[in-house]
Phi, psi and omega in degrees: 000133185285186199248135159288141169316070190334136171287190167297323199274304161306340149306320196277324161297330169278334156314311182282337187293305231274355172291307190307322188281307140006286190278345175310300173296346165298313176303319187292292135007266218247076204347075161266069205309346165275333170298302183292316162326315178307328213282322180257151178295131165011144179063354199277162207237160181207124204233097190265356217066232162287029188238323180195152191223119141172232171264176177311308192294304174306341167305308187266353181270324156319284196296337170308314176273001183277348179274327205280337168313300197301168158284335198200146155228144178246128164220110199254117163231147162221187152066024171263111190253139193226123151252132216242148171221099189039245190252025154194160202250144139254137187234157181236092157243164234243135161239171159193121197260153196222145159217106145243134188271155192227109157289151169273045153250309208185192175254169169218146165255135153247148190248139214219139159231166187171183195225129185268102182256133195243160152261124181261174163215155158259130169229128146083031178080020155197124203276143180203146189275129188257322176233120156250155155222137206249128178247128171253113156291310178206163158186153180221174185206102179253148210260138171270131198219349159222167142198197214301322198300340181276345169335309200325286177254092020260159183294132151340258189260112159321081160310138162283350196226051169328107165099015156246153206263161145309139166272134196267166165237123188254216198264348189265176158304344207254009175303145164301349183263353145354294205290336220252312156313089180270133205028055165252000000 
């Protein structure tokens, strides 16, 4: 027997469930703390395990500076199962993160998958997360010992276009997808 033909309003509840988990990693990315604060509602909680247990807002003021250190944060999801119960969700996404850390040896990628279960609510005509807890499935941690820039001469990958650089992204408000993104 097949899955029933969802309505609009459950489709339309899984776009917003599924923005939210979205701009969270956007938010994180390119440390945009209000954009990541938007994902949960007023009161809402966040359970890190041993790294952090309480609210959301105590959550990102722990994690800014410990983010702000790095070179780099990635945060990728897939694999987002959403069960919808009237105005409010369990949703399971499935993530996996590149951190890179800069040491006195060296940079590290720590490379991390785990799964995120949130409880959502819709209040006032917007879906936002009241609880999450970050489940770690794996991680390793590799020593960075090249990257493209060693590349150079002679290239790696031959450009079509020679002396003009890559646009880099950066970790801030001034990332290029600012631009491209209207009113994000």
């Amino acid at each position: 027997m097949g899955a029933k033909t969802p309505t609009a309003a459950e489709v339309a509840a899984r776009c917003a469930i599924t923005e939210v988990v979205h701009r969270y990693c956007r938010g994180m990315d390119r440390m945009d703390r209000e954009l990541t604060l938007s994902c949960w509602h007023p009161g809402g909680t966040d359970d890190h395990g041993p790294l952090y247990a309480g609210s959301a807002e105590g959550f990102v003021e722990w994690l800014w500076p410990v983010h702000a250190d790095m070179v780099v944060t990635r945060h990728a999801v897939s694999n987002i199962m959403i069960e919808l119960d009237g105005d409010r969700a369990g949703v399971e996404t499935y993530w996996n993160l590149v951190l890179q850390v800069p040491r006195g040896d060296g940079v590290y990628d720590i490379l991390a998958g785990g799964r995120y279960l949130d409880r959502f609510e819709c209040i006032d005509d917007a879906w936002a997360i009241r609880h999450r807890q970050s489940v770690l499935d794996w991680n390793r941690v590799e020593r960075v010992e090249h990257t493209l820039a060693d590349f150079a001469d002679p290239p790696l990958i031959r450009p079509a276009r020679p002396g003009i650089p890559l646009t880099a992204g950066t970790r801030d408000l001034a990332d290029p997808s600012y631009r491209v993104l209207c009113g994000a």
